[in-house]
ZADREN-35101 format. One line per 2 residues: number of its first residue (from 1); their letters; for each residue x, y, z of N, C-alpha, C. Coordinates in pm, 1 decimal, m for minus. Example, Ala and Ser with C-alpha at 12.3 -4.5 7.8 and 13.67 -1.06 7.14 Angstrom:
2
1) as) 1319.0:m569.0:780.0:1230.0:m450.0:780.0:1320.0:m330.0:780.0  1285.0:m225.0:708.0:1367.0:m106.0:714.0:1290.0:3.0:787.0 $
END
This chain:
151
1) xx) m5777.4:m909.5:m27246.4:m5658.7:m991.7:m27233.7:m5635.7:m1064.3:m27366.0  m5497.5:m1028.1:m27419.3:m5464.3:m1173.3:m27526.3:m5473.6:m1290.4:m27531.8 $
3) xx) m5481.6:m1330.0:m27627.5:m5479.2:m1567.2:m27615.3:m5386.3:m1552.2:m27535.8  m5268.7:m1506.2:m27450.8:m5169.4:m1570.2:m27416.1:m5124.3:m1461.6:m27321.1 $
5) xx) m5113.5:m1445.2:m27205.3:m5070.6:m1363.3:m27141.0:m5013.2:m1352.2:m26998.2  m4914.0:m1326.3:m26980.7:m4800.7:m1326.5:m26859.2:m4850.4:m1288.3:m26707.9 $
7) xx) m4843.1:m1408.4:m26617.6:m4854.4:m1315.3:m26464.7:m4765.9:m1245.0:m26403.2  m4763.7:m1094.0:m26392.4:m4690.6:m984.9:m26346.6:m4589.0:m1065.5:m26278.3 $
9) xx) m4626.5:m1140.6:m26142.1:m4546.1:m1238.9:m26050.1:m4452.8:m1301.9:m26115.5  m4491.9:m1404.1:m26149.7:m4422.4:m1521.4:m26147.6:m4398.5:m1508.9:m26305.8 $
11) xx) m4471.8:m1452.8:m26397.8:m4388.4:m1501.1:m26545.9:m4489.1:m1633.4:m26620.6  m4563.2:m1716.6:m26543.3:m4614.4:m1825.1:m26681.5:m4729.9:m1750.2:m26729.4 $
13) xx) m4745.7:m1877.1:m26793.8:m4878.3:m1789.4:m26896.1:m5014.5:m1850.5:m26888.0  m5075.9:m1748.2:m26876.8:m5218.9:m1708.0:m26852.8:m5326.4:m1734.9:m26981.2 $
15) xx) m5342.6:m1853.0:m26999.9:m5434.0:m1859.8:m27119.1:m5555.6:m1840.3:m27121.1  m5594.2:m1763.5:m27216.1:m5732.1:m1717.6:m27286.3:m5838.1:m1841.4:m27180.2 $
17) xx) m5898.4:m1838.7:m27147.1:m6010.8:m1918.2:m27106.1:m5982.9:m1985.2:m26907.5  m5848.5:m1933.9:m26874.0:m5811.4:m1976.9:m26786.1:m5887.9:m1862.1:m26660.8 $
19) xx) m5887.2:m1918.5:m26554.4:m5912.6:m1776.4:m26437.4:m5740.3:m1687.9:m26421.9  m5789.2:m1589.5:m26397.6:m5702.9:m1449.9:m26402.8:m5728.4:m1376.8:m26271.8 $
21) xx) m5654.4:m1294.0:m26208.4:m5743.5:m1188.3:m26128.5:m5614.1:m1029.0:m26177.8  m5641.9:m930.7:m26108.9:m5620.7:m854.5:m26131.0:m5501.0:m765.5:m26023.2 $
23) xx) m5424.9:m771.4:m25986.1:m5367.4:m667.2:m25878.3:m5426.9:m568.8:m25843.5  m5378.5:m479.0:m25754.1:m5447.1:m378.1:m25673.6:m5394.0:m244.5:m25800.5 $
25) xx) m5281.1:m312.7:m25894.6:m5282.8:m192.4:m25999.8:m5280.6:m231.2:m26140.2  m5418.4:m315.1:m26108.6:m5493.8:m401.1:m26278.6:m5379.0:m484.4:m26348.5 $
27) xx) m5279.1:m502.9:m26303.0:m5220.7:m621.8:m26374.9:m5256.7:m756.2:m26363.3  m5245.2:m834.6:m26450.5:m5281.1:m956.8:m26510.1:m5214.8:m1042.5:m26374.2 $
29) xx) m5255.5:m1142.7:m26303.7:m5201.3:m1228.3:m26235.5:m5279.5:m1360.4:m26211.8  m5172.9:m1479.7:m26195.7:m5241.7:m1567.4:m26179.1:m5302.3:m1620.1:m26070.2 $
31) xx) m5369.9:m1700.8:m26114.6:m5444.5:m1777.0:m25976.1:m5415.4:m1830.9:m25820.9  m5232.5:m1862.5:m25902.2:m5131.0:m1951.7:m25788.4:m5095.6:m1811.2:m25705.9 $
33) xx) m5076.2:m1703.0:m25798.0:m4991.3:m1606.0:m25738.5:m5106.1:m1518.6:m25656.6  m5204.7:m1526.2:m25678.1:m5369.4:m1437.2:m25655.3:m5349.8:m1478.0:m25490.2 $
35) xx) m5365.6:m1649.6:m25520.4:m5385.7:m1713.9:m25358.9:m5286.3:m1701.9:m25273.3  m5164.2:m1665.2:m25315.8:m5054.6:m1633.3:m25265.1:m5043.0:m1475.7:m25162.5 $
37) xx) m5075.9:m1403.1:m25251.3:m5095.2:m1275.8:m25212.1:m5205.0:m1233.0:m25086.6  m5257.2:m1343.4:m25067.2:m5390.7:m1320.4:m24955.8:m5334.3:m1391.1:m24807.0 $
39) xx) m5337.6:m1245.1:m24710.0:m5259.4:m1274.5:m24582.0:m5366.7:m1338.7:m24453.6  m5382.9:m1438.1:m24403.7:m5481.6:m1449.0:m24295.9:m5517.3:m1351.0:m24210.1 $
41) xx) m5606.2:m1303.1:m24163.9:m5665.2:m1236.2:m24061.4:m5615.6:m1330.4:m23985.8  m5571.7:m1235.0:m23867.4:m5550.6:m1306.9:m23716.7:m5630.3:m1295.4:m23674.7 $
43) xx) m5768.2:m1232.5:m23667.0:m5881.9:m1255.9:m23568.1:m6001.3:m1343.5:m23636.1  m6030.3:m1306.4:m23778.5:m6124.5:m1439.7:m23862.4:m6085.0:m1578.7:m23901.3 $
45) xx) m5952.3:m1544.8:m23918.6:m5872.8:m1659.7:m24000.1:m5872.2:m1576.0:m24199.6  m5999.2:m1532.0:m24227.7:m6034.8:m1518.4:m24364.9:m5887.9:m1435.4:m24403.8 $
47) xx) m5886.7:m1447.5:m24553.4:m5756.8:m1372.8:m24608.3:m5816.5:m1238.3:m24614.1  m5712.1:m1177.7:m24587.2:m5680.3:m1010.1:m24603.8:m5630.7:m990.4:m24762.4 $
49) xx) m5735.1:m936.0:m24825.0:m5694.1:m972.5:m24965.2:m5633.0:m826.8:m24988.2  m5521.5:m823.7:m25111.0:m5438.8:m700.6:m25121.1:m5489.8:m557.5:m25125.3 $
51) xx) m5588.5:m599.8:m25203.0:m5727.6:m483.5:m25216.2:m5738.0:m427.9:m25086.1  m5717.3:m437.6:m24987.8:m5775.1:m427.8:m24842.4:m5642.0:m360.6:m24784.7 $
53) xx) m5689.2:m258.8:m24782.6:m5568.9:m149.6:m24717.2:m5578.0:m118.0:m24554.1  m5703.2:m90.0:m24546.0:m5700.3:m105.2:m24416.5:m5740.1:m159.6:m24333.3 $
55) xx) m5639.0:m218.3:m24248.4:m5583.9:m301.1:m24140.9:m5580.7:m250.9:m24031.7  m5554.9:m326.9:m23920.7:m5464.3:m302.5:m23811.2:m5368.0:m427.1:m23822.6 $
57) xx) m5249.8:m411.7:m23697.4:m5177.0:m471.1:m23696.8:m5074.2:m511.9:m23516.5  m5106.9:m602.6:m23466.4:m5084.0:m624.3:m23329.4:m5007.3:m750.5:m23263.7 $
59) xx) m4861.3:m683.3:m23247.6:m4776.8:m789.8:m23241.6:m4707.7:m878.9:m23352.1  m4727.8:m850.6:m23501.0:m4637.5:m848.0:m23607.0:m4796.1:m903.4:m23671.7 $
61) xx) m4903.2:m948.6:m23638.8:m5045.3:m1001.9:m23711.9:m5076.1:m874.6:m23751.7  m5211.7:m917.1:m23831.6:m5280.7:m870.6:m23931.9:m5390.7:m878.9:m23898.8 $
63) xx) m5546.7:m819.7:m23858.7:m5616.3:m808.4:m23856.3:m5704.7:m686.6:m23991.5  m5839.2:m763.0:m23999.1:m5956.7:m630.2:m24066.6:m5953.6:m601.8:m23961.9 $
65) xx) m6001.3:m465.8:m24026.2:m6028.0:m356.1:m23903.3:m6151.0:m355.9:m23810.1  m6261.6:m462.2:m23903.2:m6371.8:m527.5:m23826.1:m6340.4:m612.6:m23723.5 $
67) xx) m6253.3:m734.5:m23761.1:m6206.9:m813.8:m23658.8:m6069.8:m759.5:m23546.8  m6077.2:m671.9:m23581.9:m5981.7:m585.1:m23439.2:m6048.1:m545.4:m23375.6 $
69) xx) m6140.3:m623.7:m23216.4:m6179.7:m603.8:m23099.3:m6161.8:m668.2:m22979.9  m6188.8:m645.2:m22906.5:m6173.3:m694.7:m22778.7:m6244.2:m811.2:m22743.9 $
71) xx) m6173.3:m899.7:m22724.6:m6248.9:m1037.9:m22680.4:m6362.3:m1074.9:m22601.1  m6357.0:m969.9:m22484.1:m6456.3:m951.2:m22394.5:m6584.3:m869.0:m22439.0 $
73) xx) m6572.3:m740.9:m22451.2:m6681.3:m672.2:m22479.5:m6687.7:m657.3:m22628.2  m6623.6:m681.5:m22691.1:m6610.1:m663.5:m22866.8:m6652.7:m531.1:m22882.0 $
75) xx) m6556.2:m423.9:m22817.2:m6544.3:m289.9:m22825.0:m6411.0:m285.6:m22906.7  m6443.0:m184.8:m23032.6:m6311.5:m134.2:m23054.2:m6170.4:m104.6:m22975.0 $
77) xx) m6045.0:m110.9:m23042.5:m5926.1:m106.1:m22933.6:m5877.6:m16.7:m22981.5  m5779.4:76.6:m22927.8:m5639.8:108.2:m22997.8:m5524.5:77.2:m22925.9 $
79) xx) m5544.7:10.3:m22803.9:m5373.4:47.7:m22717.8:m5485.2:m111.4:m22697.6  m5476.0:m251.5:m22752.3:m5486.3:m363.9:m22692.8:m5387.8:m408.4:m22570.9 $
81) xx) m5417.2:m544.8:m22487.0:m5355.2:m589.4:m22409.8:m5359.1:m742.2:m22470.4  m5254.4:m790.1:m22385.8:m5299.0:m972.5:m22438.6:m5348.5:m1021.2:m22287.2 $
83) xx) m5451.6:m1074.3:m22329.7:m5532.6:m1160.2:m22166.1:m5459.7:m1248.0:m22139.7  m5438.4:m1293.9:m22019.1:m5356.0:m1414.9:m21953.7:m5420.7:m1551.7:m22034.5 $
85) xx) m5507.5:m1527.5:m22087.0:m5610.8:m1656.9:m22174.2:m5525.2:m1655.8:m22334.7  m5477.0:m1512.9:m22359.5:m5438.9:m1494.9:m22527.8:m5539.9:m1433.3:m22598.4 $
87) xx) m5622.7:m1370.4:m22540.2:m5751.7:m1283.7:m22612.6:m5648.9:m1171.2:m22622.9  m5731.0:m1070.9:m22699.2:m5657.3:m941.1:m22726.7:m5777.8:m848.4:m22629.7 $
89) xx) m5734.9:m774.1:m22534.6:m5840.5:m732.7:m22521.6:m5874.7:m563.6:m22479.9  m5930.9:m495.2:m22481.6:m5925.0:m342.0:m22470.8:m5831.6:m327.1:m22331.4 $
91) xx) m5810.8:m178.3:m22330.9:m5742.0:m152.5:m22185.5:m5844.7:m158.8:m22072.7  m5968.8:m119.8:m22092.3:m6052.4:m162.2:m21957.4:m6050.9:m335.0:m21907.5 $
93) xx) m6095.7:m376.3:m22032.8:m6115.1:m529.6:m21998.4:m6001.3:m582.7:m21964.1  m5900.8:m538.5:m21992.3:m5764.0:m628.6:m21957.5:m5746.0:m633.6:m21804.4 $
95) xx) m5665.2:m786.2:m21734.5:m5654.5:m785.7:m21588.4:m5549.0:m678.5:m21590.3  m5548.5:m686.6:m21451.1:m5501.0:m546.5:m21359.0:m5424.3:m570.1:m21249.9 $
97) xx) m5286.5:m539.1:m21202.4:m5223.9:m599.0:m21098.0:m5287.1:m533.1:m20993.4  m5335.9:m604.4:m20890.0:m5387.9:m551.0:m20774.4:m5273.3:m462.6:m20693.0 $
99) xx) m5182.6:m445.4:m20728.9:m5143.9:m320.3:m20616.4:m5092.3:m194.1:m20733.5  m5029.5:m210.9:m20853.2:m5000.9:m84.2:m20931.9:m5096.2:m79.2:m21023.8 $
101) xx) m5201.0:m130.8:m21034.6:m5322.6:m85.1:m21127.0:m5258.1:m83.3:m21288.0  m5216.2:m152.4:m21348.1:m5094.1:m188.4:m21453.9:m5159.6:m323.9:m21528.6 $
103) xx) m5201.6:m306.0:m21621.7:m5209.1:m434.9:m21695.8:m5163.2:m541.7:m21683.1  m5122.5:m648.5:m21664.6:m5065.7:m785.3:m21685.2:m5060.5:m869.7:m21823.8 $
105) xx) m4902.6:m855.9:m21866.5:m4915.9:m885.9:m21967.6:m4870.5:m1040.5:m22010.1  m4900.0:m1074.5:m22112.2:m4786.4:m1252.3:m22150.0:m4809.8:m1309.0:m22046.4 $
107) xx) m4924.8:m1338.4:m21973.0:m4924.8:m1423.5:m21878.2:m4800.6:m1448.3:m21738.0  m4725.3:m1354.3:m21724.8:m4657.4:m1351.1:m21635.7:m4663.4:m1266.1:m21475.9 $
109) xx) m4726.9:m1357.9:m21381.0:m4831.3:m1281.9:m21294.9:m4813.3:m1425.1:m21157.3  m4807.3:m1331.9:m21063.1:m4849.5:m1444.3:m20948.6:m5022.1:m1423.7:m20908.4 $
111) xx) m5086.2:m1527.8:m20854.4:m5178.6:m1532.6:m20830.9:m5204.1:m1580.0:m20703.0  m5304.4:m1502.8:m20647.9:m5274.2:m1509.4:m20444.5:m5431.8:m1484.4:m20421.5 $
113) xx) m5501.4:m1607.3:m20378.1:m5622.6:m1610.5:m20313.3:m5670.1:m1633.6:m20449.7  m5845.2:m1579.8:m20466.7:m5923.1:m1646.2:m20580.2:m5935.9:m1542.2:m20666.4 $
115) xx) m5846.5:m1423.0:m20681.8:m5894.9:m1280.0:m20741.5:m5773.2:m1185.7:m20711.1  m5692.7:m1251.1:m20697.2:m5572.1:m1150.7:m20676.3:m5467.8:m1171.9:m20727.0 $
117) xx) m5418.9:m1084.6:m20862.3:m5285.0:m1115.9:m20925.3:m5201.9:m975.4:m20936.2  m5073.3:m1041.6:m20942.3:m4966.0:m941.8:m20895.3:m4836.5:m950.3:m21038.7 $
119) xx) m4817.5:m851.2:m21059.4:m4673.7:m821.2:m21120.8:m4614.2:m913.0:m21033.9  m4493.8:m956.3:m21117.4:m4389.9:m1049.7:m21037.7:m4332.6:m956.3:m20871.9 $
121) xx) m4279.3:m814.7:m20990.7:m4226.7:m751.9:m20848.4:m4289.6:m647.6:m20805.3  m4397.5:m661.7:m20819.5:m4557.3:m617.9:m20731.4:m4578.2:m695.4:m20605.0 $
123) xx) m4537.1:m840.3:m20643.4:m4630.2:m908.5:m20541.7:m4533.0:m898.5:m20376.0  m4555.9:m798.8:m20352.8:m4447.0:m786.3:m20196.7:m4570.8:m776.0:m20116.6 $
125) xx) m4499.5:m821.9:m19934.0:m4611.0:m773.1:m19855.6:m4633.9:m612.7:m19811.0  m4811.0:m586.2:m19785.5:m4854.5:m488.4:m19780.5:m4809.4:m404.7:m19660.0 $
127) xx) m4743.0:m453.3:m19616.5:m4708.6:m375.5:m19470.4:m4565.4:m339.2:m19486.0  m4408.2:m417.1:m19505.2:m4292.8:m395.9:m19521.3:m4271.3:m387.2:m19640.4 $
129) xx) m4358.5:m393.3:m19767.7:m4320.4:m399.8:m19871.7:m4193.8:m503.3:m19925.7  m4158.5:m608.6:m19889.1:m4071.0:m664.7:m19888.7:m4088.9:m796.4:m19988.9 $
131) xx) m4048.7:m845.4:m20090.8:m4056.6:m963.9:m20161.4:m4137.9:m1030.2:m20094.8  m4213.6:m1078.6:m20169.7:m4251.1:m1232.2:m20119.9:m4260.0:m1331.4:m20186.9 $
133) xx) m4226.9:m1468.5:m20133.4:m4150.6:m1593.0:m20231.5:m4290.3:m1696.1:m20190.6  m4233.4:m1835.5:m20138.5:m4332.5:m1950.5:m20114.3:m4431.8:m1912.9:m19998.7 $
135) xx) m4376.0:m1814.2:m19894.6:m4445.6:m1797.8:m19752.1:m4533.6:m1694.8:m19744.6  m4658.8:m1697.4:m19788.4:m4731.8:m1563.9:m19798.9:m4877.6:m1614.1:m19708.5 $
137) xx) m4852.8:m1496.2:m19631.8:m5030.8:m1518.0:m19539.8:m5095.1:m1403.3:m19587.8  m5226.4:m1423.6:m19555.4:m5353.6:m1336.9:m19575.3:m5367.1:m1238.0:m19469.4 $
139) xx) m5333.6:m1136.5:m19407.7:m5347.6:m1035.1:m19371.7:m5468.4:m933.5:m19379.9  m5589.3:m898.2:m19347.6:m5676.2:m820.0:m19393.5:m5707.0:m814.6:m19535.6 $
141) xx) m5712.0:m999.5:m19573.9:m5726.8:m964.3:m19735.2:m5639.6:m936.1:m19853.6  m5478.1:m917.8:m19788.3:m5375.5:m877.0:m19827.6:m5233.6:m967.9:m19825.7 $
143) xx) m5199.6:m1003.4:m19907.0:m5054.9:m1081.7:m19883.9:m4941.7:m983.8:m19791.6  m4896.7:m1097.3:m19685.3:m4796.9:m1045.4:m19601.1:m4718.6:m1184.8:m19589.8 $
145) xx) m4605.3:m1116.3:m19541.2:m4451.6:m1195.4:m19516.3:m4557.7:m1231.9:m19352.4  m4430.5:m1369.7:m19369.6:m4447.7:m1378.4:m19233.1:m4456.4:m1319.9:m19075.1 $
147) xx) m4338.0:m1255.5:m19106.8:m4299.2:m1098.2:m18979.4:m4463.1:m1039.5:m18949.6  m4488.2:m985.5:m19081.1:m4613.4:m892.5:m19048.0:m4685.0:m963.7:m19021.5 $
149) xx) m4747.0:m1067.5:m19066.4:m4878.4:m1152.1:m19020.8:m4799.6:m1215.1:m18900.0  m4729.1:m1219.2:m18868.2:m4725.8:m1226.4:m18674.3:m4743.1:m1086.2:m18583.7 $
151) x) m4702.3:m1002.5:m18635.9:m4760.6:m885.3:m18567.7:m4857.4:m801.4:m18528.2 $
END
């Protein structure tokens, strides 16, 4: 490097004795612009430095490809889910609507007894299949409308 030399970025100058780093295609850059260029990991927090090509990427974030796992078992993913908690988590580990066997995603889910969650328009009773709103009984373990759990 010269006594005096330009960051690719931004244009000031880079003096002889100052810290420098390098781009991913050896140009001269500065320090301001160096720290600039480094994207957070969404799963470490640590920067994803430019050098670092491969990534994943889930829901517009940035993950290393180390820190892309599953919250639960810290098994590799490729088709993640988001946990009703905000974990990312494989397709096994992810909850499951108890009647279409379907992931549950964004936290949008009814919940019926201590272990039972439903798609919004999943959650009908098991016998007429029919909506169900505030009035839901337990049936063999099963949400039912009123009608059926009198019958």
């Amino acid at each position: 490097m010269s006594s005096t030399e330009s960051c690719v970025r931004c244009g000031s100058s880079i003096q002889q004795g100052r810290q420098f780093f390098s781009d991913i295609n050896g140009n001269s850059v500065c320090a301001n612009c160096h720290e600039s260029q480094k994207r957070p990991c969404a799963g470490c927090r640590n920067p994803i430095l430019p050098a670092v090509r491969v990534t994943r990427s889930f829901e517009g974030r940035e993950y290393h490809t180390d820190c892309f796992r599953c919250g639960a078992c810290l098994g590799t993913m490729k088709q993640p889910v988001r946990g009703s908690d905000g974990k990312l988590l494989c397709e096994s580990c992810g909850v499951k609507c108890n009647r279409c066997n379907r992931h549950l995603l964004n936290g949008k889910f009814m919940e019926f007894g201590d272990d039972q969650r439903y798609h919004m328009q999943c959650f009908t009773c098991h016998r007429c299949n029919n909506q169900l709103g505030e009035d839901v009984y337990l049936v063999n373990d099963q949400p039912a409308c009123l009608n059926c759990a009198q019958s």
